[in-house]
C-alpha positions as CSV (number, residue, x, y, z in Angstrom):
1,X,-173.4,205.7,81.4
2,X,-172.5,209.5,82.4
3,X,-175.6,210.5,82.5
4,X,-177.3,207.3,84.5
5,X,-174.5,208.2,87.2
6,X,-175.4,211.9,87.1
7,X,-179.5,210.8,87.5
8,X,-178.6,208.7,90.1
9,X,-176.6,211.0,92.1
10,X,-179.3,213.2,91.8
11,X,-181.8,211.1,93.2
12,X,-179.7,210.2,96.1
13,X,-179.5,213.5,97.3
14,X,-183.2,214.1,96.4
15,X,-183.4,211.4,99.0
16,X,-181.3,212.8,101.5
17,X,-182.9,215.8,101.6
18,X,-186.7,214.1,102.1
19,X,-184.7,212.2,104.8
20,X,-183.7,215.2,106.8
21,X,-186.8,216.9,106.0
22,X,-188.7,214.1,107.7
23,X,-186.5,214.2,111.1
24,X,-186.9,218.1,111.0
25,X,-190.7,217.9,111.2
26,X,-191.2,215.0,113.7
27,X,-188.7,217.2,115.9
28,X,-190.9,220.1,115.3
29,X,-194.1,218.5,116.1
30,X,-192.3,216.4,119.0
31,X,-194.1,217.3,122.1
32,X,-190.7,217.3,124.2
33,X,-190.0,220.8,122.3
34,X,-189.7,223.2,124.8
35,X,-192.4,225.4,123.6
36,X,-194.4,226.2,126.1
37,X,-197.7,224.3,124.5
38,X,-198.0,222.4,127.6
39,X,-198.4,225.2,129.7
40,X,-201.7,226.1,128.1
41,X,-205.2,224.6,128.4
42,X,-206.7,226.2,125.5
43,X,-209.5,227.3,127.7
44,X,-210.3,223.7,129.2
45,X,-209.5,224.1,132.7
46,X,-212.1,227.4,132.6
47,X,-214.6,224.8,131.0
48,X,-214.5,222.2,133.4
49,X,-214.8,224.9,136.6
50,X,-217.5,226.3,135.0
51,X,-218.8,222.5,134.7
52,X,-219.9,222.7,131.5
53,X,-217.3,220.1,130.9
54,X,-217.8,217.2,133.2
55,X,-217.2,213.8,131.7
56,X,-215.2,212.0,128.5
57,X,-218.5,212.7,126.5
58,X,-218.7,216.4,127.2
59,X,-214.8,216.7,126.3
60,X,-215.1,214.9,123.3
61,X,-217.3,217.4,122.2
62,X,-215.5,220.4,123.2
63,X,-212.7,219.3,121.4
64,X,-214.3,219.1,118.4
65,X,-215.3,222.5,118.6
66,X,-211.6,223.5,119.4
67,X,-210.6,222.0,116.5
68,X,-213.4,223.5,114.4
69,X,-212.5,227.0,115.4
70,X,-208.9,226.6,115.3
71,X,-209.1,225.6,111.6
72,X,-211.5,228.5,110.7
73,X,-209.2,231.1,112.3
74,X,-205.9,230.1,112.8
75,X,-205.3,228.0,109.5
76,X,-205.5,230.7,107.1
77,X,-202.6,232.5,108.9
78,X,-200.8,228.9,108.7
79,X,-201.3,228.9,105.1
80,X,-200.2,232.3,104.3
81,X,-197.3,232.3,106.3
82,X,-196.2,229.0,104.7
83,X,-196.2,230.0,101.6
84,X,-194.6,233.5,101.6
85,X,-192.1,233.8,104.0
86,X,-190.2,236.8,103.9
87,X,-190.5,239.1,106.2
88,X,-192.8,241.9,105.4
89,X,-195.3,238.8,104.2
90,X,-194.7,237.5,107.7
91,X,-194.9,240.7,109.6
92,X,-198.2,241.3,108.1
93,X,-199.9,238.3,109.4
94,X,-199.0,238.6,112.6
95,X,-200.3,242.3,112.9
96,X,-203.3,241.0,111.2
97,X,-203.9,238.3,113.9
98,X,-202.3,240.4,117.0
99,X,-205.7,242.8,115.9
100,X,-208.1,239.7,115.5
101,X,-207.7,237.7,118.7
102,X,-209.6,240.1,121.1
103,X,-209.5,237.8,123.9
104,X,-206.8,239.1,125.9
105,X,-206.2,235.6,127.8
106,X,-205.4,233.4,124.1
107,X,-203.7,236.9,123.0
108,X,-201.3,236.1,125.3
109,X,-201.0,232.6,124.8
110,X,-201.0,232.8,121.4
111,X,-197.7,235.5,121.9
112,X,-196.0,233.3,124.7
113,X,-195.8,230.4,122.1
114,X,-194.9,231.4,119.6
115,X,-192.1,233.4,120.8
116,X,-190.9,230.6,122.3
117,X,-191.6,228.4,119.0
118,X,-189.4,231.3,117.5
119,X,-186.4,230.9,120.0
120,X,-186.2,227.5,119.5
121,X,-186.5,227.0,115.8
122,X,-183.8,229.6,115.6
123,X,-181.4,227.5,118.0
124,X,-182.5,224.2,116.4
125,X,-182.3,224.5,112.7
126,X,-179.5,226.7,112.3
127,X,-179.2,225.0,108.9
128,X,-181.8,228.0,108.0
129,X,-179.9,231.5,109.6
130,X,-183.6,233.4,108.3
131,X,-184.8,232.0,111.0
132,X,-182.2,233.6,113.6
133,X,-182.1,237.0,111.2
134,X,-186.2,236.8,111.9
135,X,-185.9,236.7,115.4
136,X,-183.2,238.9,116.0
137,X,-185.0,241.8,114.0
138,X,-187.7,242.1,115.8
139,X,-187.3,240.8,119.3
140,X,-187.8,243.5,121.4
141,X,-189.5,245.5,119.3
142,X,-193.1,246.3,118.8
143,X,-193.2,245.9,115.1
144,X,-194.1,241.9,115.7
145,X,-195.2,240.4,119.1
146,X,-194.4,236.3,117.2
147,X,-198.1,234.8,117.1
148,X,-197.8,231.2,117.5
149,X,-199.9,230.9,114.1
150,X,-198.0,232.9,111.6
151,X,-194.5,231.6,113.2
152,X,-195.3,227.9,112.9
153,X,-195.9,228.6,109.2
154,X,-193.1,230.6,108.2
155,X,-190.9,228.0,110.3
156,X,-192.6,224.9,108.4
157,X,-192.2,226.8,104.8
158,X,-188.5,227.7,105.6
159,X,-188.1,224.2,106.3
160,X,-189.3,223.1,103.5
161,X,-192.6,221.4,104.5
162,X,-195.4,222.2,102.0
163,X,-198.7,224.0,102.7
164,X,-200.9,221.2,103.2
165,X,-198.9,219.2,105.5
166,X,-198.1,222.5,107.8
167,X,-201.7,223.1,108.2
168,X,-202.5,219.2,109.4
169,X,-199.9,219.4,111.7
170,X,-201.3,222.9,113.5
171,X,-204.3,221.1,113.3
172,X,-202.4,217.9,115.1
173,X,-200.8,220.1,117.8
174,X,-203.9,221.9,119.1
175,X,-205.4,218.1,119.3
176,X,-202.3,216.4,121.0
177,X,-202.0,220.0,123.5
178,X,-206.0,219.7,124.3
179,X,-205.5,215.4,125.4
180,X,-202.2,216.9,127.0
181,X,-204.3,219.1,129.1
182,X,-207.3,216.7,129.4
183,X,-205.1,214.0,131.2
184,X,-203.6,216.2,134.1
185,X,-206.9,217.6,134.7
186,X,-208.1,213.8,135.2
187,X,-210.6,214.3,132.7
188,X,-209.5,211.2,131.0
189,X,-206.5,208.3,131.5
190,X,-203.7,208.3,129.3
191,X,-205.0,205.1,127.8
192,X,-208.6,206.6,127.1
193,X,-207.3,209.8,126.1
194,X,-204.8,207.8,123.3
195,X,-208.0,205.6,122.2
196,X,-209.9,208.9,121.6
197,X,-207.8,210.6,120.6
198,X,-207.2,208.4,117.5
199,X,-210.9,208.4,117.2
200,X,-211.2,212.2,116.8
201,X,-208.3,212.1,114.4
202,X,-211.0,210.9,111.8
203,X,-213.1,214.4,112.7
204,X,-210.0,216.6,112.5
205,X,-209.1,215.5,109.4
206,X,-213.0,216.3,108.1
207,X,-212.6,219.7,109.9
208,X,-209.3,220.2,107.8
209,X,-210.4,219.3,104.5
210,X,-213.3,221.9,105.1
211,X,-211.2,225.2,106.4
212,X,-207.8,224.3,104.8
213,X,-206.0,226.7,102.2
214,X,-208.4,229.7,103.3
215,X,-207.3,232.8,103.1
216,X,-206.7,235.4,106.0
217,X,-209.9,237.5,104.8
218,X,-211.7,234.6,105.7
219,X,-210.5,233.9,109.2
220,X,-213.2,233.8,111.7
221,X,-214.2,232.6,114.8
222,X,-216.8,229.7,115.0
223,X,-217.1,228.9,118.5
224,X,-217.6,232.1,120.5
225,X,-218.4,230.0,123.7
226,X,-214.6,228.7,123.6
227,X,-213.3,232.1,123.8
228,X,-215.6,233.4,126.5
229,X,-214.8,230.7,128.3
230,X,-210.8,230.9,127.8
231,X,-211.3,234.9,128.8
232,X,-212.5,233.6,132.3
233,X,-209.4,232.1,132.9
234,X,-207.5,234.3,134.8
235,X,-210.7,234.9,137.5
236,X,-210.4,231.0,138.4
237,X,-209.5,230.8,142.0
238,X,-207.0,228.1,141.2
239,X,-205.7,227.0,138.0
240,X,-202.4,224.8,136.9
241,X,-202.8,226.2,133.7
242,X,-201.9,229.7,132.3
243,X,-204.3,229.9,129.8
């Protein structure tokens, strides 16, 4: 009877814990967390001066290829940063990447948000004080400049959110932050954005199984169009967006 109660007990806190786990990511993918994300275009805005991008059709394909080379070299340093966590691992990855993204325009956005990812995980989930000793070691300093990559991993593995999941939710993110974009642009309604959105979930998820659980040798870049085109940014006469 002992041991019954003892399994049971066990179980319930199991429970508890997958409970709190689950409010922890929603909160984390939750796009009312002040992260910054929204203040980013991931190139669009350059696209559609540039009129390359011009209708629904033409964004629906251009997202695609966002997702495409977001998975092939951004997931790997999701995955590695998941699943080591300490902070040499961590410090690493974000020198790796801080020497791979040449673009100096989605350098900067890539810095912006994730410090500000950092900041607010640290003041959000204080149930994990690595996350404060992280960002209190090295803010200020030169030894990491907080990639928004490698810091949504390590936050997602010191949360307890396994590999897999972390990597479909970076890939969810860039998705929901390109229809974020796409609607105050007047690209596409809010309606019509939610409709294709869920249609493009179907792609994501191909793109996902294909580049997920890489490693950071294989990073690359897939799409060199999307990065020439986010690197024209900052010459647009006017923009609403900073990158």
């Amino acid at each position: 009877m002992e041991d019954d109660m003892e399994i049971d007990h066990k179980r319930r806190k199991i429970a508890c814990t997958d409970s709190r786990l689950q409010w922890s990511k929603w909160q984390l993918l939750d796009s009312i967390l002040p992260t910054g994300a929204f203040a980013h275009s991931l190139g669009l805005e350059a696209a559609i001066q540039a009129r390359i991008i011009s209708s629904p059709e033409d964004f629906k394909t251009h997202v695609i290829y966002i997702l495409e080379n977001t998975a092939s070299l951004l997931l790997p340093f999701v995955c590695s940063a998941t699943s080591s966590t300490d902070l040499d691992s961590w410090q690493k990855l974000d020198k790796t990447l801080d020497a791979t993204l040449t673009n100096e325009i989605s350098r900067k956005a890539s810095i912006a948000q994730g410090a500000a990812l950092m900041r607010v995980a640290a003041a959000v989930f204080t149930e994990i004080p690595s996350l404060k000793t992280m960002r209190d070691t090295f803010i200020g300093s030169e030894a990491v400049v907080f990639h928004h990559a490698p810091v949504f991993g390590v936050v997602c593995g010191l949360l307890g959110i396994d590999s897999e999941t972390s990597q479909r939710a970076y890939m969810f993110i860039t998705l929901r932050d390109a229809f974020s974009a796409a609607t105050r642009l007047n690209l596409v309604g809010p309606l019509g954005g939610a409709v294709l959105q869920h249609q493009l979930s179907v792609v994501a998820e191909t793109i996902l199984e294909k580049w997920m659980d890489r490693t950071v040798e294989e990073a690359c870049q897939t799409a060199p169009l999307l990065d020439t085109l986010q690197g024209c940014h900052s010459y647009l006469f006017s923009r609403l967006f900073c990158s």
